[in-house]
Residue frames as a rotation matrix with the C-alpha (Angstrom) as fourth column:
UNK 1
-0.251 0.960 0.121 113.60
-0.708 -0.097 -0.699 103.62
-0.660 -0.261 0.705 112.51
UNK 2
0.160 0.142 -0.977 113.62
-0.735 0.678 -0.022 101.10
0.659 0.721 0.213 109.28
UNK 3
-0.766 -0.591 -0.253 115.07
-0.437 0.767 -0.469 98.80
0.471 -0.248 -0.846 111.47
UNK 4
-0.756 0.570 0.321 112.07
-0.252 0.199 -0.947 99.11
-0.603 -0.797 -0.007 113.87
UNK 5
0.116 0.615 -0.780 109.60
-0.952 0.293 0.089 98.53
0.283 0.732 0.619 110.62
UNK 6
-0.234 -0.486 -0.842 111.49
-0.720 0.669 -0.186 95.36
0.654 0.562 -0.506 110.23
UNK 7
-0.922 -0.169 0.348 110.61
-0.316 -0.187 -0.930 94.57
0.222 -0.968 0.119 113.79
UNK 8
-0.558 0.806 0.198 107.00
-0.361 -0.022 -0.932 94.76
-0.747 -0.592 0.303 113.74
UNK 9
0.179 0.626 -0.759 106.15
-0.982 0.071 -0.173 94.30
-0.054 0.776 0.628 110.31
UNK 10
-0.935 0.069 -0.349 106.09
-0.048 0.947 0.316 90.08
0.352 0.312 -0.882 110.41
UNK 11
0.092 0.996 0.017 102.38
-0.579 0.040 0.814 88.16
0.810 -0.085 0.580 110.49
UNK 12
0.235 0.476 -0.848 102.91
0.653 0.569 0.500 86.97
0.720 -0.671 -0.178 114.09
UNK 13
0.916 0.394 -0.079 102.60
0.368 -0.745 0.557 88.88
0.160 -0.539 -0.827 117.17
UNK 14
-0.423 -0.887 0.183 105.32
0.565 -0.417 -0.712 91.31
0.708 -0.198 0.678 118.53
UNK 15
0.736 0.231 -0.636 105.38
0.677 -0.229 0.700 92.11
0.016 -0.946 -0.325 122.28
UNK 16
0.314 -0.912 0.263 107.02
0.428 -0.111 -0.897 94.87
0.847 0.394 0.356 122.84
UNK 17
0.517 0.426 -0.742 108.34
0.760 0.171 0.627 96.07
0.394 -0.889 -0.235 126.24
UNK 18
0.118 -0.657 0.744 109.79
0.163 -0.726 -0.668 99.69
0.979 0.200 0.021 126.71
UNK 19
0.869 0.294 -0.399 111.44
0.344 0.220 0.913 99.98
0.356 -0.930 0.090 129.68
UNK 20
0.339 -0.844 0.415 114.63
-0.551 -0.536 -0.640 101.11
0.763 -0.011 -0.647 131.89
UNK 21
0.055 -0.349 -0.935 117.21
0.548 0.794 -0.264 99.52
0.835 -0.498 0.235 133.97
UNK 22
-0.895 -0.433 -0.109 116.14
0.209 -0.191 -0.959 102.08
0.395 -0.881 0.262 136.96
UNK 23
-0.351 0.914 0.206 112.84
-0.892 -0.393 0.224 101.94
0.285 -0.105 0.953 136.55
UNK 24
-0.671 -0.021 0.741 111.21
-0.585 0.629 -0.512 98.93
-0.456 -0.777 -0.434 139.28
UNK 25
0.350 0.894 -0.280 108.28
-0.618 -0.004 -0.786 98.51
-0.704 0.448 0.551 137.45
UNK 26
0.209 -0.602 -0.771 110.55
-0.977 -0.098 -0.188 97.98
0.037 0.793 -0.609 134.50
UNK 27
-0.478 -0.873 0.102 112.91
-0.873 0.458 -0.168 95.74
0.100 -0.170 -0.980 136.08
UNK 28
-0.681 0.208 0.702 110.52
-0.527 0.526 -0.667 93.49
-0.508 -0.824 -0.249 137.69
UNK 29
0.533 0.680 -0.503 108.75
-0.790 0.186 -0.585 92.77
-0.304 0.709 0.636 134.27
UNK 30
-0.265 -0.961 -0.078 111.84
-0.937 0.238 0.255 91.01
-0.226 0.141 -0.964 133.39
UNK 31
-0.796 -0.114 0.594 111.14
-0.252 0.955 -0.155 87.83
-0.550 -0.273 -0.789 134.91
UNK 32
-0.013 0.880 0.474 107.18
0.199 0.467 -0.862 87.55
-0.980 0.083 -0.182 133.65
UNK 33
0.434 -0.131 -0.892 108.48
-0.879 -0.280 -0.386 88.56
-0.200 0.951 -0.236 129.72
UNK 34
-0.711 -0.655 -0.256 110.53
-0.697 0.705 0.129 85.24
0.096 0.270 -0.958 130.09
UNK 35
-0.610 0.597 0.521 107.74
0.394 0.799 -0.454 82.57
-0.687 -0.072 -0.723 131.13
UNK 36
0.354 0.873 -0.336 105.67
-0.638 -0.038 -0.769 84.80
-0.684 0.487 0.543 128.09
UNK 37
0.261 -0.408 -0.875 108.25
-0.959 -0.009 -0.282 84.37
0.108 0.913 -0.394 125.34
UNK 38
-0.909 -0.289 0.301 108.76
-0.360 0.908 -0.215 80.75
-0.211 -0.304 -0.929 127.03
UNK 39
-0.500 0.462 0.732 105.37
0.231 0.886 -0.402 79.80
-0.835 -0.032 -0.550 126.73
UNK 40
0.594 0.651 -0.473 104.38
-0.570 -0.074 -0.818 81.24
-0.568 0.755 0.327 123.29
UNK 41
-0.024 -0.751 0.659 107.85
0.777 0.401 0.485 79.66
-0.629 0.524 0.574 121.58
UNK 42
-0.867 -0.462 0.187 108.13
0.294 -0.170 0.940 80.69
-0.403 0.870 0.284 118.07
UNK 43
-0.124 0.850 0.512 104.29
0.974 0.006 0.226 81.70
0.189 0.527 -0.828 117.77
UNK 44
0.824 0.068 0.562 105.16
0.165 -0.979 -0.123 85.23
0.541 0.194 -0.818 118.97
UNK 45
-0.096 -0.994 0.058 108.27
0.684 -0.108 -0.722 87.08
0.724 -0.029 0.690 119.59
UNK 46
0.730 0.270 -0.628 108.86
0.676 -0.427 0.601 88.97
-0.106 -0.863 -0.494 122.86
UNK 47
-0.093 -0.866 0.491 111.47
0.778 -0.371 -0.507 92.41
0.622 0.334 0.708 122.56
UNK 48
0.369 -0.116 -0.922 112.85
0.778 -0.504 0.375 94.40
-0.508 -0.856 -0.096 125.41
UNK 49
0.372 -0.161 0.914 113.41
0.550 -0.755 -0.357 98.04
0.747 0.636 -0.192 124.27
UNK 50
-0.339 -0.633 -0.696 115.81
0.890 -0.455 -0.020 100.29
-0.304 -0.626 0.718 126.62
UNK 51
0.666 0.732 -0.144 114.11
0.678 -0.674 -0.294 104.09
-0.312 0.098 -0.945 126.42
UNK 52
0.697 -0.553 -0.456 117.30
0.034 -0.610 0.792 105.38
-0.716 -0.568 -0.407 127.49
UNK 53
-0.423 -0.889 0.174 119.21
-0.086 0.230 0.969 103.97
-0.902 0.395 -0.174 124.33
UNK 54
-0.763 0.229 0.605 116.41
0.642 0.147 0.753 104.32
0.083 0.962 -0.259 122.08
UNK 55
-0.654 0.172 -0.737 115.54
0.287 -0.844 -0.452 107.80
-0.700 -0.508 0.503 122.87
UNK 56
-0.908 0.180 -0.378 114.36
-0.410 -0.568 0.713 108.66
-0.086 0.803 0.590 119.20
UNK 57
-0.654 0.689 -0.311 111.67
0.179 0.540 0.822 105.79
0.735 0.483 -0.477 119.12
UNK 58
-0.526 0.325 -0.786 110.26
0.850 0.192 -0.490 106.24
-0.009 -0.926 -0.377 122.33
UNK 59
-0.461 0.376 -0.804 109.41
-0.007 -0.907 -0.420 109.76
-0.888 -0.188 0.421 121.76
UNK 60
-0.867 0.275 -0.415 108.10
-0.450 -0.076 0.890 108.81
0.213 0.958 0.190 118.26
UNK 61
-0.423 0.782 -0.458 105.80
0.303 0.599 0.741 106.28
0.854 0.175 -0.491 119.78
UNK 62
-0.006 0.236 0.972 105.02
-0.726 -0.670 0.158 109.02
0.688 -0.704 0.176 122.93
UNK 63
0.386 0.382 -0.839 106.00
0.316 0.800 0.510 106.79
0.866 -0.462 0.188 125.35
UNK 64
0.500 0.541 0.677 105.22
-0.364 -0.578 0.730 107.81
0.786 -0.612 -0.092 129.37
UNK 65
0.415 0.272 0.868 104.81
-0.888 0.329 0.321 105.67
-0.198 -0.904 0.378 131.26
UNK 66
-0.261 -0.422 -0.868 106.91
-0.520 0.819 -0.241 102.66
0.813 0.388 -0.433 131.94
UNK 67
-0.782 -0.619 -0.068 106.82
0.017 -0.130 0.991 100.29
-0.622 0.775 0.113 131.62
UNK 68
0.095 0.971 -0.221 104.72
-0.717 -0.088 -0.691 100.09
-0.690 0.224 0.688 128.56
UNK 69
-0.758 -0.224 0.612 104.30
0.170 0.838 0.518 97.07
-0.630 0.497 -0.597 126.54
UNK 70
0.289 0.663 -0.691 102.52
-0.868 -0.123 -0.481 97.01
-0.404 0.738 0.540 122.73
UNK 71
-0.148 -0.156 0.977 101.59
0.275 0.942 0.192 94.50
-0.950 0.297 -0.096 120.53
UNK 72
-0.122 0.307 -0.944 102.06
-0.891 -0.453 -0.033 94.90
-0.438 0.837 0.329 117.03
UNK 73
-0.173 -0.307 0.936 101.38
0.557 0.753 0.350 92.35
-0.813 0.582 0.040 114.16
UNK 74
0.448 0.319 0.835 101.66
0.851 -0.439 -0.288 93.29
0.274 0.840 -0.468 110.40
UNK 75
-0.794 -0.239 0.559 103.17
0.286 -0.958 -0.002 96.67
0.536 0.159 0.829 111.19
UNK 76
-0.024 0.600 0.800 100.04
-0.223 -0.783 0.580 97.68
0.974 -0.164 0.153 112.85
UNK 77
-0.864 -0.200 0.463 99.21
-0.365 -0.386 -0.847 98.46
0.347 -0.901 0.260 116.64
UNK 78
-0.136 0.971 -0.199 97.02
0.125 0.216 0.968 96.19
0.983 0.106 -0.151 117.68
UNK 79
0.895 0.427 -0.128 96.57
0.227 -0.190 0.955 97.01
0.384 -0.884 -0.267 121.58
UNK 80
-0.384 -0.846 0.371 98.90
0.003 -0.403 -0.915 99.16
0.923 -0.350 0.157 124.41
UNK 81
0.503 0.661 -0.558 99.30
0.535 0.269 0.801 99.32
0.679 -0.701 -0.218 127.82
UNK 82
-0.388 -0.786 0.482 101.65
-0.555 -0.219 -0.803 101.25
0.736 -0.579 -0.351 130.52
UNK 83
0.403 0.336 0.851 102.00
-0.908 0.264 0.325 99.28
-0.116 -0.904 0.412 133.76
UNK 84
-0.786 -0.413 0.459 102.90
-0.478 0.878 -0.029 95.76
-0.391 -0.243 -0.888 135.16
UNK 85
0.247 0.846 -0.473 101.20
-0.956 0.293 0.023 92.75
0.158 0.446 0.881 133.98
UNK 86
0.173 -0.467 0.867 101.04
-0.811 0.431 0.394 89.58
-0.558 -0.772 -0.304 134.58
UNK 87
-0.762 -0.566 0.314 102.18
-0.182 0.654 0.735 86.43
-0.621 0.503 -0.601 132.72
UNK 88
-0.225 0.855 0.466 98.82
0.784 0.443 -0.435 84.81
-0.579 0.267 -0.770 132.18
UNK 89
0.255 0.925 -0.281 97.24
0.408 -0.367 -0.836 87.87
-0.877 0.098 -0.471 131.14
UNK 90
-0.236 -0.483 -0.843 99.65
-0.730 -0.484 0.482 89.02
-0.641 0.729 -0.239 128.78
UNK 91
-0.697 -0.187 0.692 99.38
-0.005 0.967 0.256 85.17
-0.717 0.175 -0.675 126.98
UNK 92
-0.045 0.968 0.247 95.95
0.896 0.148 -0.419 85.12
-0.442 0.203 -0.874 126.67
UNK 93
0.611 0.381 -0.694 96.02
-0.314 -0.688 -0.654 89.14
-0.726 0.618 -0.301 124.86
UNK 94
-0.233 -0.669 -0.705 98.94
-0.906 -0.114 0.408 87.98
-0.353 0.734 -0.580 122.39
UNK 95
-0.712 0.062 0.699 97.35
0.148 0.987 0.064 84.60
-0.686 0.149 -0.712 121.99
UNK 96
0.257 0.758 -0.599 94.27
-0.038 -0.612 -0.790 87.11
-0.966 0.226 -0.128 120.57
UNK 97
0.411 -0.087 -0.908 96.53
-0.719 -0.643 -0.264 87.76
-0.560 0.761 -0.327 117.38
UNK 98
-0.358 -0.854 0.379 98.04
-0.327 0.494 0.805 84.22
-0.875 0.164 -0.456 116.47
């Protein structure tokens, strides 16, 4: 769990994107997490999170529904969702926090 501090606690955004490799939803985020973390560069960081292999956090941060994708900056939680999104819209909330 320190590790995951380390993770969230920097002063630009952090997408994160909990998900599984049998979940469709999931899977199909894939592609629209690359054209985010492609078009923010280096002004926010984009991190896929496997439920299944990070059983301990998931249930720490009560996660449901998948996938679900949070933004932290600072260490703090600044907005969640479960569900698909699309590229654009995701941009334009993590642009919110640069």
């Amino acid at each position: 769990m320190s590790k995951f501090g380390e993770l969230i606690d920097i002063d630009i955004p952090v997408l994160l994107d909990f998900f599984t490799e049998w979940n469709e939803e999931s899977t199909a985020m894939h592609a629209v997490l690359r054209d985010v973390a492609a078009a923010l560069g280096d002004k926010a960081k984009v991190i896929k999170i496997d439920v299944d292999k990070n059983k301990e956090l998931a249930e720490a941060l009560r996660i449901k529904g998948l996938p679900t994708l949070i933004i932290y900056k600072n260490g703090e939680m600044k907005w969640r969702q479960s569900g698909e999104l699309d590229a654009n819209t995701l941009i334009a909330l993590i642009q919110e926090y640069v």
